[in-house]
C-alpha positions in Angstrom: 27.7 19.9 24.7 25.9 18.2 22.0 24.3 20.1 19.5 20.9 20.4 18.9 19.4 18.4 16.0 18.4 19.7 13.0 14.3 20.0 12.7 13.8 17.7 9.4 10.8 18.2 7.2 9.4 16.1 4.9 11.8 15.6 1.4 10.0 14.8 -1.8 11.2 11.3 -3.2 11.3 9.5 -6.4 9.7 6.0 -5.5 9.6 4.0 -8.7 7.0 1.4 -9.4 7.4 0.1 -13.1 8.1 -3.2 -14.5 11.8 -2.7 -14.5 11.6 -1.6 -10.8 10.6 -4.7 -9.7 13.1 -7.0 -8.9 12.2 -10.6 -9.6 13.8 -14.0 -6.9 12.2 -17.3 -6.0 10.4 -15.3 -3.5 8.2 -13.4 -5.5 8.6 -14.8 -9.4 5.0 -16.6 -8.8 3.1 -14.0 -7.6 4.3 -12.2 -10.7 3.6 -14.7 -12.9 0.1 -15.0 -11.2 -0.8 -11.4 -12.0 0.6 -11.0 -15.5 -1.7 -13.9 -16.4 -4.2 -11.5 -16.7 -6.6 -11.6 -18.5 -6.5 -15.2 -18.1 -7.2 -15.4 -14.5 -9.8 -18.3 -13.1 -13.0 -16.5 -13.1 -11.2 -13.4 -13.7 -10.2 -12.8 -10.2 -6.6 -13.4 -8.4 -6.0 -12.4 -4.9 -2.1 -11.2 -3.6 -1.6 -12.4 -0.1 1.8 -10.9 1.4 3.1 -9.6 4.6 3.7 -5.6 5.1 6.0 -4.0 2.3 6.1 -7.1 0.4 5.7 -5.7 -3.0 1.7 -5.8 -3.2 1.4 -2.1 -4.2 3.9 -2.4 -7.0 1.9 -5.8 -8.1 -1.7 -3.2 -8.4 0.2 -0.6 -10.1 1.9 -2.4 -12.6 -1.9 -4.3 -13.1 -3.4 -1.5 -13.2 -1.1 0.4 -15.9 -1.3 -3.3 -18.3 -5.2 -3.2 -17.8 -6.8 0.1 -16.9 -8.4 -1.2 -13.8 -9.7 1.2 -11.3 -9.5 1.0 -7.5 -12.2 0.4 -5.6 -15.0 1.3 -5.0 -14.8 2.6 -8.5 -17.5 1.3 -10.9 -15.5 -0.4 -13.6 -15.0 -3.7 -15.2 -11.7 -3.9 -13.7 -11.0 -3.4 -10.4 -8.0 -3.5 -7.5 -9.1 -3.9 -4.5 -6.4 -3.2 -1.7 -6.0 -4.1 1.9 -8.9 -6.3 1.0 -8.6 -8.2 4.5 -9.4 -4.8 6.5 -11.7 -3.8 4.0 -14.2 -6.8 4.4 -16.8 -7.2 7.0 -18.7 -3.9 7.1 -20.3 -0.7 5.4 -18.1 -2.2 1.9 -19.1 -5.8 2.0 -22.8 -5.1 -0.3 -20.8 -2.9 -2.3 -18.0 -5.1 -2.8 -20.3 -8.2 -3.7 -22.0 -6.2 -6.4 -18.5 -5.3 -8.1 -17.7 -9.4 -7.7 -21.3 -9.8 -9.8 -20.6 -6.5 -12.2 -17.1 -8.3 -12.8 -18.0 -11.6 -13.5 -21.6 -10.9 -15.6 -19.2 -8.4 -18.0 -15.9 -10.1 -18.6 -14.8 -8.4 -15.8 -11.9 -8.8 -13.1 -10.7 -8.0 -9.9 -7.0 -8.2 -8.3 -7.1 -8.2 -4.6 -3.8 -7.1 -2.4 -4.4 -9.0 1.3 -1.9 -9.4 4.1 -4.1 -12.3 6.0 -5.2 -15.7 3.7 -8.5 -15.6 2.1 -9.7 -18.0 5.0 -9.0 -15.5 7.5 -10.9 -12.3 6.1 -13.9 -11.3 8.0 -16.2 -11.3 5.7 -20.0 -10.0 7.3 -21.8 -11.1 4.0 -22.7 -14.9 3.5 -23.2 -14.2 -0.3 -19.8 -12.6 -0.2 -17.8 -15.1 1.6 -19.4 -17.6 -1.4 -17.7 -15.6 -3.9 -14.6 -14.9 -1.8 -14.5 -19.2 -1.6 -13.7 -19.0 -5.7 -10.6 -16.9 -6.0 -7.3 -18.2 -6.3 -5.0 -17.1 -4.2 -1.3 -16.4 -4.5 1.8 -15.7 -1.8 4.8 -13.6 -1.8 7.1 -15.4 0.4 9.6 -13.9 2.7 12.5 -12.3 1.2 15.6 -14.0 0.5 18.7 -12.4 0.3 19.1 -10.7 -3.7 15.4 -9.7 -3.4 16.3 -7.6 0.4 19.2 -6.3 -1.1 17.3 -5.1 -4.4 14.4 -3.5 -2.6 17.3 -1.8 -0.2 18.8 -0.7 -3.4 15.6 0.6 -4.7 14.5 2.4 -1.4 17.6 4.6 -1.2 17.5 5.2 -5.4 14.1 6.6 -4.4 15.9 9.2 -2.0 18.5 10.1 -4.6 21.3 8.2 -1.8 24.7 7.4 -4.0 24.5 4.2 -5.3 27.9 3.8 -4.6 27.6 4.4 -0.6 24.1 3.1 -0.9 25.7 -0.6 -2.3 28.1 -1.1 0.6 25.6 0.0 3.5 23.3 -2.6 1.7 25.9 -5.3 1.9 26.4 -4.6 5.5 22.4 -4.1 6.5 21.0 -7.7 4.7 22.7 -10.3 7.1 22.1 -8.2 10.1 18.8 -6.4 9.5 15.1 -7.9 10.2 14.3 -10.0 7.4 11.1 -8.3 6.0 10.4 -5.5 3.0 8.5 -3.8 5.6 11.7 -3.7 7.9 13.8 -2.0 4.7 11.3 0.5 4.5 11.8 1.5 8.1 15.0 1.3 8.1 16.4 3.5 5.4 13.6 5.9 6.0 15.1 6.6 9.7 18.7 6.5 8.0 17.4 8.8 5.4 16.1 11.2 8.7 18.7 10.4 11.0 21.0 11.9 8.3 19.9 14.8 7.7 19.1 15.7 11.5 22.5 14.8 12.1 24.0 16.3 9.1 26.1 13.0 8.4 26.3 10.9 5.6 24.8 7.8 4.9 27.5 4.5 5.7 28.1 1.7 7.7 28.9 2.9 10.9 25.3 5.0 10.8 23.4 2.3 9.9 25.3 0.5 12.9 24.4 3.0 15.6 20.5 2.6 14.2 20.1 -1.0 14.6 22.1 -1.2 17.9 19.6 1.6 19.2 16.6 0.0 18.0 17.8 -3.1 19.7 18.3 -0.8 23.3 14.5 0.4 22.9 
């Protein structure tokens, strides 16, 4: 008879977003480089455009704790706006053209976070979409290998997982794993679950059983 799972509740976890936490490759060295130009950005504005989990978040905080900027819709010379593409193209888009004016008229700036190109927002406001035309734009690129591996890493140092057990089940999870940051948030998370339901530790031959049921679904 197999026995029931145990009911898993929610587990506080460290998740770390400071400079040292973010682990710099080809993939992402120019998006970083984009935003710690600041305050030298062109027209003091700079959007982020990345898939899910690509390291956006952890761009805004670490902007936000070298400049003080506030998230929107917070009335401040600095500003980081988020999800921008989602954001755009309704009740926000007046609101969001006045902090573009308020940011440029005061030596302002504004970093936005975007999973779709600037070209692709749906942007409702003409006068919007004119100032939207001026920001430069910059792209994290897929992961390579060192930059999955450091954000696997990072993910199960956030959960307090042994670094030691949490090395070797990273070295078996980057060649076979979906190549996104998004997909190593997932996946740890449901090893980080599936562990404590099932009351086993964290290795290779758990991680194994995951991604071969994923692939049965």
């Amino acid at each position: 008879m197999t026995a029931p799972r145990q009911l898993v509740l929610p587990l506080p976890k460290r998740e770390l977003l400071g400079r040292a936490d973010f682990y710099v490759t080809d993939s992402n060295r120019a998006a970083l480089e984009a935003v710690e130009a600041w305050p030298g950005w062109s027209g003091g504005m700079l959007a982020v455009i990345g898939p899910e989990g690509a390291g956006k978040s952890h761009l805004a905080a670490l902007h936000a704790a070298r400049s003080g900027a506030s998230v929107f819709p917070a009335a401040a010379d600095h500003l980081i706006v988020e999800d921008a593409d989602r954001l755009v193209g309704g009740a926000e888009d007046e609101a969001l053209f006045h902090a573009f004016n308020r940011a440029v008229s005061g030596g302002g700036s504004i970093l936005f976070t975007a999973r779709l190109p600037l070209a692709g927002w749906r942007v409702g406001l003409p006068d919007l979409r004119t100032r939207l035309n001026t920001v430069v734009a910059v792209d994290l690129t897929p992961p390579d290998d060192a930059l999955l591996a450091a954000v696997l890493m990072k993910l199960f140092s956030d959960r307090q997982i042994d670094p030691g057990r949490a090395a070797e089940v990273t070295t078996w999870l980057v060649p076979r794993m979906d190549r996104s940051l998004a997909s190593a948030r997932r996946t740890v998370e449901a090893l980080d679950a599936r562990s404590l339901a099932e009351k086993r530790r964290i290795d290779t031959r758990l991680a194994a059983e995951l991604l071969q049921s994923s692939l049965d679904l």
